[in-house]
Backbone as JSON Lines, residues from 0, in Angstrom:
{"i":0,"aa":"X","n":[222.72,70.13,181.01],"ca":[223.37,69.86,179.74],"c":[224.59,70.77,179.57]}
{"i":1,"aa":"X","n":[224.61,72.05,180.23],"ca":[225.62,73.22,179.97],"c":[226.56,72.3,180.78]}
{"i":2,"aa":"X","n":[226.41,71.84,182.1],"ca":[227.18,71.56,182.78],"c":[228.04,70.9,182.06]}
{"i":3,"aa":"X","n":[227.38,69.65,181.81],"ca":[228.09,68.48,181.01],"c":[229.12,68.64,179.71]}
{"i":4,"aa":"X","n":[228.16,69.76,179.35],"ca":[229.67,70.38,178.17],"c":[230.65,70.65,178.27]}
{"i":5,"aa":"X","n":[231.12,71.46,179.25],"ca":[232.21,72.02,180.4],"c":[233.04,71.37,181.39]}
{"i":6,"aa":"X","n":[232.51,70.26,181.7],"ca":[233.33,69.35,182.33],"c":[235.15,69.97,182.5]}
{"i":7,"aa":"X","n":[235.64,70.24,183.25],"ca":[236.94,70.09,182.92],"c":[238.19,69.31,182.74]}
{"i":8,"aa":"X","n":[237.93,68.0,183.41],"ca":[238.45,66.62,183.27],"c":[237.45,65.48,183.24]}
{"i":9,"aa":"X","n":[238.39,64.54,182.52],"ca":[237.9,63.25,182.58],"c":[237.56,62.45,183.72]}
{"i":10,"aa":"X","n":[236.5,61.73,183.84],"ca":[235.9,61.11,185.07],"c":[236.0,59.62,184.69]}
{"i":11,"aa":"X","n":[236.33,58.85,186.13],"ca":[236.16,57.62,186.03],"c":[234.52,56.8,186.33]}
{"i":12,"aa":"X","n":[233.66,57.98,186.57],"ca":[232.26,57.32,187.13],"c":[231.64,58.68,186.86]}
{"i":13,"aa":"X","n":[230.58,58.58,186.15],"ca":[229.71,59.55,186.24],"c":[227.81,58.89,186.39]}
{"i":14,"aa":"X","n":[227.37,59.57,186.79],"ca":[225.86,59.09,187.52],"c":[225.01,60.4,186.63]}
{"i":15,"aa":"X","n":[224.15,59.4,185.64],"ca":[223.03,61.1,185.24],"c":[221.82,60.5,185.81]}
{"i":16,"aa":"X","n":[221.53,61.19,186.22],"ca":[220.12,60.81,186.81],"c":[219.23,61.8,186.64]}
{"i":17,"aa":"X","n":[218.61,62.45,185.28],"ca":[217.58,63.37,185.24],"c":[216.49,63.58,185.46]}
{"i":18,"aa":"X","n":[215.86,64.13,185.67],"ca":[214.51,64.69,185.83],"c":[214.0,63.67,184.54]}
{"i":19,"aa":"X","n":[212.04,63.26,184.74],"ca":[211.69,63.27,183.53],"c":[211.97,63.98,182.16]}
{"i":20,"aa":"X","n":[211.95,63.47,181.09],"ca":[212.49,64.32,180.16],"c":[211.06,64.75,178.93]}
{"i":21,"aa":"X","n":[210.09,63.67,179.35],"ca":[208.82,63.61,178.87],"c":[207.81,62.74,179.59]}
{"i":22,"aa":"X","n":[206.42,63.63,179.71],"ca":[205.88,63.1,180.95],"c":[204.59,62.37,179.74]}
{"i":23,"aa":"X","n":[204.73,63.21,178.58],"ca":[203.21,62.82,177.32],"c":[204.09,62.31,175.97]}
{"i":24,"aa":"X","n":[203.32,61.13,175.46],"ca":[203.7,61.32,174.33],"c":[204.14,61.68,173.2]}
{"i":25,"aa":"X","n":[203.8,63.53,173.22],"ca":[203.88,63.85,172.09],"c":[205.58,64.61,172.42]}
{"i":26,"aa":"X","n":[206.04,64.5,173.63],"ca":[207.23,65.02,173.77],"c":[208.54,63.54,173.89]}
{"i":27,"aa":"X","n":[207.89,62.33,173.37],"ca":[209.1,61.5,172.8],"c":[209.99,61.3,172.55]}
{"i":28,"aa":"X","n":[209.95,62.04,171.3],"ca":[211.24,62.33,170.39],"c":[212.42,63.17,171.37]}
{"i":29,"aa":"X","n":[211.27,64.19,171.55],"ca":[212.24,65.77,172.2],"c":[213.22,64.89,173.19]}
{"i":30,"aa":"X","n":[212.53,63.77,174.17],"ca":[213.02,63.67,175.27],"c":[214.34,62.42,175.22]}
{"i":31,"aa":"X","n":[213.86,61.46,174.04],"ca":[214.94,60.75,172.99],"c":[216.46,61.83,172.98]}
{"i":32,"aa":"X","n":[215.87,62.46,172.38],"ca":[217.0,63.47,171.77],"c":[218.27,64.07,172.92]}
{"i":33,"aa":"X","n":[217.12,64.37,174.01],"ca":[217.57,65.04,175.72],"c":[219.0,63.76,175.65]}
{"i":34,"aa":"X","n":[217.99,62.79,175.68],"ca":[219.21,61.19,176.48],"c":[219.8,61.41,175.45]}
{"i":35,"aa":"X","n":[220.18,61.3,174.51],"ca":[221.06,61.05,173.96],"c":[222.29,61.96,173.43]}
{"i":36,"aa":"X","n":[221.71,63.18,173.9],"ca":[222.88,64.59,173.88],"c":[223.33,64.24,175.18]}
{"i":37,"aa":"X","n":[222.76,64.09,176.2],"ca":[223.47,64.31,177.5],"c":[224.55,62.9,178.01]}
{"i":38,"aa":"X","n":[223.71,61.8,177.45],"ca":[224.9,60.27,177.43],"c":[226.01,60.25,176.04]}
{"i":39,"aa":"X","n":[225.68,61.03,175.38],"ca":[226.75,61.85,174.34],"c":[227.88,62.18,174.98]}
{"i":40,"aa":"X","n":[227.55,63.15,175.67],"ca":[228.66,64.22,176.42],"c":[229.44,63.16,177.21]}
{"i":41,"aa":"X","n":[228.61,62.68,178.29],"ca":[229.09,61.94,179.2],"c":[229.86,60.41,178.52]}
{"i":42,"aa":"X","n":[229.74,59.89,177.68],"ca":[230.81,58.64,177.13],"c":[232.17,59.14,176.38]}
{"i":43,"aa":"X","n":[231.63,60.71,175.83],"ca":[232.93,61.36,175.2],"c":[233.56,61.8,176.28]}
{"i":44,"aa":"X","n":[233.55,62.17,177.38],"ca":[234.16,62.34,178.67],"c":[235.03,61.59,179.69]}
{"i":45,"aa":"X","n":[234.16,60.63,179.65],"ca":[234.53,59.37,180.51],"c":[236.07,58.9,180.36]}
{"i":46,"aa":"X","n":[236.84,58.81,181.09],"ca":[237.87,57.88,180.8],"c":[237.5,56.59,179.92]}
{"i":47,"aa":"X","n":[239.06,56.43,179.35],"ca":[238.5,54.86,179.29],"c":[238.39,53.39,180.38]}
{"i":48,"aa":"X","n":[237.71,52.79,180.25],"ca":[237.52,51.87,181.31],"c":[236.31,52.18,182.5]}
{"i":49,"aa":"X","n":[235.75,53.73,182.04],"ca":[235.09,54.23,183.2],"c":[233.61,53.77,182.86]}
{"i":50,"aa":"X","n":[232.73,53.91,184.28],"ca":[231.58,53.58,184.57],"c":[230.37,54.44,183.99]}
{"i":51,"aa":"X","n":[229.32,54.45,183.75],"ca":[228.46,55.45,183.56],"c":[227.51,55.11,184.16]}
{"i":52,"aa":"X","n":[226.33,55.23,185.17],"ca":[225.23,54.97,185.67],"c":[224.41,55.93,185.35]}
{"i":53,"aa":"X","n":[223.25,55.59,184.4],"ca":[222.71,56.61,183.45],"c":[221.03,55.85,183.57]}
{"i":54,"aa":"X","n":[220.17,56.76,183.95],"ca":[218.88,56.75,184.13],"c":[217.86,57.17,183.72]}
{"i":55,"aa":"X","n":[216.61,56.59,182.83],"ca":[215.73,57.99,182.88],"c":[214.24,57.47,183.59]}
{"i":56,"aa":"X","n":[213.28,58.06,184.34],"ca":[212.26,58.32,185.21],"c":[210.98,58.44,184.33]}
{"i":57,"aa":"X","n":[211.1,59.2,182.55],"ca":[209.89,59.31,181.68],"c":[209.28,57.8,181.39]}
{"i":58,"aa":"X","n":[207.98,58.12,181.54],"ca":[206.95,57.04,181.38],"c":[206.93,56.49,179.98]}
{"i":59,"aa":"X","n":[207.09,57.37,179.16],"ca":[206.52,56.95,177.62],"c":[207.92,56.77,176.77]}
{"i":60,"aa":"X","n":[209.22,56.76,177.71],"ca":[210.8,55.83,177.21],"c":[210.45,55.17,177.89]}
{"i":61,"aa":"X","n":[210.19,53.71,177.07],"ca":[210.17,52.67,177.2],"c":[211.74,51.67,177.57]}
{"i":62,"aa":"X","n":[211.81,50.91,178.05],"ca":[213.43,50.55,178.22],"c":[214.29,50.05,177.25]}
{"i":63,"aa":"X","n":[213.45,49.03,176.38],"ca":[213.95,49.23,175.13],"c":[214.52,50.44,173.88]}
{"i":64,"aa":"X","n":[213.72,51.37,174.17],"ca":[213.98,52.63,173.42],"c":[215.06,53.33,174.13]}
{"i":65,"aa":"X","n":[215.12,53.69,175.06],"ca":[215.98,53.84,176.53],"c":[217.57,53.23,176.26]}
{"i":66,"aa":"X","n":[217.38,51.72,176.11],"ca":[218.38,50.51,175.5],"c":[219.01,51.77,174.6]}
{"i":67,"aa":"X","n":[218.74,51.2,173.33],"ca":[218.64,51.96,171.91],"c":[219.16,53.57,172.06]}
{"i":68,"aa":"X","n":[218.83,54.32,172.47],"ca":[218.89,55.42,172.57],"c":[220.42,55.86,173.62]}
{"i":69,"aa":"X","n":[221.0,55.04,174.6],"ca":[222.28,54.78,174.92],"c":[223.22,54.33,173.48]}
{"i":70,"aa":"X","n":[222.52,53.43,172.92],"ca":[223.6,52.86,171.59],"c":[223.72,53.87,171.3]}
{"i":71,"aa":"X","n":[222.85,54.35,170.65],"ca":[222.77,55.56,169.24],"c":[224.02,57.05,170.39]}
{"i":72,"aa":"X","n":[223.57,57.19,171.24],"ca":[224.74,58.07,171.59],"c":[226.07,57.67,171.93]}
{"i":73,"aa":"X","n":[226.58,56.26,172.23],"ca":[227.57,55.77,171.98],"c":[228.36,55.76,170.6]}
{"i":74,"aa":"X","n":[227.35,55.6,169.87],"ca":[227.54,55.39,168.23],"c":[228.06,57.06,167.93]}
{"i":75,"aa":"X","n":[227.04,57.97,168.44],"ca":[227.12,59.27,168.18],"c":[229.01,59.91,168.62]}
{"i":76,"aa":"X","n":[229.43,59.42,170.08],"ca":[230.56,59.93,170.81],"c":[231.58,58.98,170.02]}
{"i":77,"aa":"X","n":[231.42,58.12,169.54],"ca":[232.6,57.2,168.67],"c":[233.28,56.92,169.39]}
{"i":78,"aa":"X","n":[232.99,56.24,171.06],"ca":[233.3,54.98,171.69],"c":[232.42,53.86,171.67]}
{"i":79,"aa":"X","n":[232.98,53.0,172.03],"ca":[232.61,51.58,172.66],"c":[231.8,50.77,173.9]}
{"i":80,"aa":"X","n":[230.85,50.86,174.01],"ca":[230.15,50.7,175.2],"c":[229.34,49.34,175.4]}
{"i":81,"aa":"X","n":[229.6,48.69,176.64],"ca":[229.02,47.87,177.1],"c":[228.47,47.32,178.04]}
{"i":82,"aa":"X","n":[227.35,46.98,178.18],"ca":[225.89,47.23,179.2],"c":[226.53,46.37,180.06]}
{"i":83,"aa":"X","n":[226.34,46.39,180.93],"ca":[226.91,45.95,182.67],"c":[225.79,45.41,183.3]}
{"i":84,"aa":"X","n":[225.03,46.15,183.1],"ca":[223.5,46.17,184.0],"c":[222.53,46.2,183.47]}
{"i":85,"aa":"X","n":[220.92,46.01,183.18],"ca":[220.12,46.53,183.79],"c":[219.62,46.97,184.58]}
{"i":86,"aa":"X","n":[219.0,47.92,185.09],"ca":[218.05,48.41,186.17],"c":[216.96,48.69,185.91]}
{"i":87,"aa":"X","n":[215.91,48.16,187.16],"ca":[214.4,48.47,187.22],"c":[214.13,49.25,188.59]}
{"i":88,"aa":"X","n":[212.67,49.56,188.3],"ca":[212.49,49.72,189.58],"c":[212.14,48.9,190.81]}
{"i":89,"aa":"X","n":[212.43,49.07,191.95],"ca":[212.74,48.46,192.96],"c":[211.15,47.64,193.07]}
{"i":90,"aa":"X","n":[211.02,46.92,194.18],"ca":[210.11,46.14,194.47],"c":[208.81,47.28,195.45]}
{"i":91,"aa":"X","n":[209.06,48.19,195.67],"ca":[208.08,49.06,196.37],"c":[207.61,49.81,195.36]}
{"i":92,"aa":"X","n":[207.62,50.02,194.26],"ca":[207.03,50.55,192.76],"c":[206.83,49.92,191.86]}
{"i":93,"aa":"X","n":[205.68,48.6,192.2],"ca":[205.06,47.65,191.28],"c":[204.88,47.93,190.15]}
{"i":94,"aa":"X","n":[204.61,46.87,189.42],"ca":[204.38,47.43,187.53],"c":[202.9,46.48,187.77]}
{"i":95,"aa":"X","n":[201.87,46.92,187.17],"ca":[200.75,46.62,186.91],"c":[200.48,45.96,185.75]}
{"i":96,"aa":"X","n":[200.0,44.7,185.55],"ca":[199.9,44.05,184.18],"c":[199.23,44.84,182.85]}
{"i":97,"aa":"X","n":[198.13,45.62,184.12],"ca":[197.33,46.24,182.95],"c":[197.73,47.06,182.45]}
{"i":98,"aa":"X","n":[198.91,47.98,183.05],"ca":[199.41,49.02,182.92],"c":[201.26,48.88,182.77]}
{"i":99,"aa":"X","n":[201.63,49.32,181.97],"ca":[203.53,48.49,181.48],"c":[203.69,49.72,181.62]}
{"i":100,"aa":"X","n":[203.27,50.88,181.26],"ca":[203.91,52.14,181.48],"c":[204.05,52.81,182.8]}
{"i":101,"aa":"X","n":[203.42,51.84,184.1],"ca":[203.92,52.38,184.9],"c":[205.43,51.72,185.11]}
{"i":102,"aa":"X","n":[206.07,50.69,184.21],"ca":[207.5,50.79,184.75],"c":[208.49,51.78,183.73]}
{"i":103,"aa":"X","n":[208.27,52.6,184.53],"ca":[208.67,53.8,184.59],"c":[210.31,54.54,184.4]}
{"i":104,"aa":"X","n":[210.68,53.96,185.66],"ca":[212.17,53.94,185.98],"c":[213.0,52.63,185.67]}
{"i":105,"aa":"X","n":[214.25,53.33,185.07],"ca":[214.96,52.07,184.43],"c":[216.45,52.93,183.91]}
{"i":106,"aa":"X","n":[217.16,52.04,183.84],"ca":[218.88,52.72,183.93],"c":[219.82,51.21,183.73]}
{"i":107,"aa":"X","n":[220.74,51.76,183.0],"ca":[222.07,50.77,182.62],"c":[223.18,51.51,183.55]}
{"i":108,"aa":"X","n":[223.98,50.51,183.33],"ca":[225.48,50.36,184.33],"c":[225.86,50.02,182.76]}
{"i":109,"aa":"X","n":[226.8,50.82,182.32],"ca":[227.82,51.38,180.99],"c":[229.4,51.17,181.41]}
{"i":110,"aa":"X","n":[229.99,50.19,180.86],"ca":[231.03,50.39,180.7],"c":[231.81,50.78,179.12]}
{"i":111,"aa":"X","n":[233.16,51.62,179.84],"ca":[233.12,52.67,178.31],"c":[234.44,52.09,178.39]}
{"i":112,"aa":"X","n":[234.9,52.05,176.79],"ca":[236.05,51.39,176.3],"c":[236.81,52.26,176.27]}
């Protein structure tokens, strides 16, 4: 996150790809908060026209919330952003019917105005 503050120029592509940010429930919010300071930084950064490939790996961000939680820091940096992509995980990291929280991994392709 220090990093990201510091940046010294504007980028045409940036890739976050963090660590889990919450592995339990009760760290949600906290980990909400993580994405959305750090895709903060990174859309206020970005050139305009530039890419963002932005990911998160926590079980209990759901992709919808995930979704949502890109807006809200778009909303937050007071640009313009629009989803390019979805991403899931690949076909060698099944999702289990019984189980939705193992899809796990999930990431947008961001284009920034």
């Amino acid at each position: 996150m220090e990093y990201m503050k510091e940046l010294p120029e504007a980028y045409d592509i940036i890739v976050l790809d963090p660590p889990a940010f919450a592995k339990h429930r009760d760290k949600r919010h906290k980990a909400v908060q993580g994405y959305k300071r750090l895709n903060a930084h990174a859309i206020r950064q970005i050139k305009p026209g530039g890419i963002i490939f932005t990911f998160s790996c926590s079980q209990v961000i759901d992709k919808l919330l995930f979704t949502n939680t890109i807006i809200a820091a778009s909303i937050e940096a007071g640009r313009n952003v629009r989803i390019l992509e979805q991403l899931h995980q690949p076909a060698d990291h099944p999702i289990s019917a019984v189980h939705p929280e193992g899809e796990y991994l999930k990431g947008l392709v961001i284009y920034v105005d």
